[in-house]
C-alpha positions in Angstrom: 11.4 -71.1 -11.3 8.3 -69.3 -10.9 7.9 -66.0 -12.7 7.2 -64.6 -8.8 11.0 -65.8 -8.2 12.2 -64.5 -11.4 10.6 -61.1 -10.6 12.6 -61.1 -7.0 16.1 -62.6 -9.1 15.7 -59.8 -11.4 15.3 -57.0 -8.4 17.8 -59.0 -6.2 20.3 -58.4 -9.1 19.7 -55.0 -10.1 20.2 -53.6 -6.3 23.4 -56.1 -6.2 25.0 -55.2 -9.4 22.9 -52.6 -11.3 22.9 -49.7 -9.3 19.1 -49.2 -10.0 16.7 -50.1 -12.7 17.2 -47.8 -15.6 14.2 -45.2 -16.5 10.7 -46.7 -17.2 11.2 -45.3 -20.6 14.3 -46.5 -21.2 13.4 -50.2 -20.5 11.0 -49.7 -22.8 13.3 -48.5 -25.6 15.5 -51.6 -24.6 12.6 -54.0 -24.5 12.0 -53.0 -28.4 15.8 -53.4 -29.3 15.5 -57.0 -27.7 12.5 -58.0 -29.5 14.2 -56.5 -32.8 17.3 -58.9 -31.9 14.6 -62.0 -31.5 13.3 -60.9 -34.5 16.4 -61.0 -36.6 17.1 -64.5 -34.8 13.9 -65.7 -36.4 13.6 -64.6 -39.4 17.0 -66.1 -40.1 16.4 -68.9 -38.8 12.8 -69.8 -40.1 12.3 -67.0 -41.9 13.6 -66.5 -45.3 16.4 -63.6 -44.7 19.5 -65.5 -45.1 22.0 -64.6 -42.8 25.4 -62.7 -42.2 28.5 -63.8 -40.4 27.6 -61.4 -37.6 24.8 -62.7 -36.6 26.4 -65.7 -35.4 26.6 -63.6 -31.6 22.8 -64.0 -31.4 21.2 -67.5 -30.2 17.6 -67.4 -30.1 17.3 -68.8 -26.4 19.4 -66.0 -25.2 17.6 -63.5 -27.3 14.0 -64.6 -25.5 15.9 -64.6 -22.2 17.2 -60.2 -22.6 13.1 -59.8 -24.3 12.1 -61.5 -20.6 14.7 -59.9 -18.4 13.5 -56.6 -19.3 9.9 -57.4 -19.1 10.8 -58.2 -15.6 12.0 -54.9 -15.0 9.3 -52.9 -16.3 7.0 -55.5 -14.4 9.4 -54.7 -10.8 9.5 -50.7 -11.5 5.8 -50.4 -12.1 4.3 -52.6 -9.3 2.9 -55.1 -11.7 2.4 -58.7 -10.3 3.5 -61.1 -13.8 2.0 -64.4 -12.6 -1.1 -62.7 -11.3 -1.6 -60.8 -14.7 -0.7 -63.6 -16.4 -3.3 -65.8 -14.8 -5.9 -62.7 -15.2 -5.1 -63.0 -19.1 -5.2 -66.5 -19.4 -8.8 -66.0 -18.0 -9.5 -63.6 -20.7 -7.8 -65.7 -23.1 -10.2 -68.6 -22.7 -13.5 -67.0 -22.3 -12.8 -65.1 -25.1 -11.5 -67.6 -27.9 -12.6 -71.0 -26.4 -14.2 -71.8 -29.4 -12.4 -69.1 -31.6 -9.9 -70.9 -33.2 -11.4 -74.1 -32.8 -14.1 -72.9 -35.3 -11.2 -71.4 -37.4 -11.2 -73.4 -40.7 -8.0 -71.6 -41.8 -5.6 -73.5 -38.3 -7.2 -76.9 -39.8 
């Protein structure tokens, strides 16, 4: 699936069963609560916070799934384009760092 088709999934969905997208701002509150619940994934899982029965409910392919559903839907409700901005940043990426880190003693 390209991110193109996840972008029309995501707005197919939300007119189907969503009602409408929630408030720019309140994605945005969301997107930081599911990058907090990534976070707890990893750092009890490869970090060194041990863990708690209730975090059992969280599985880290889920958690990366709710952290890109609502990028989607800031992306849909603000007219952004994801796999043309992510090809414009890959661009950047590469002319910026292309010898960056390969210069970077500290990744050897």
């Amino acid at each position: 699936m390209t991110l193109e088709e996840i972008q029309k999934e995501v707005d197919s969905w939300i007119k189907t069963y969503g009602v409408r997208y929630f408030s720019e701002l309140t994605n945005t509150a969301v997107l930081m609560e599911e990058v907090g619940e990534l976070a707890r994934v990893m750092a009890r899982t490869y970090g060194d916070q041990s863990g708690k029965k209730s975090d059992l409910r969280y599985h880290l392919e889920d958690e990366m799934a709710d952290v890109l559903w609502v990028l989607v839907c800031l992306a849909n409700q603000t007219g952004v384009n994801l796999t043309e901005a992510f090809k414009k940043n890959m661009e950047k990426k590469t002319n910026r760092d292309k010898t960056r880190h390969l210069e970077n003693n500290k990744l050897f």
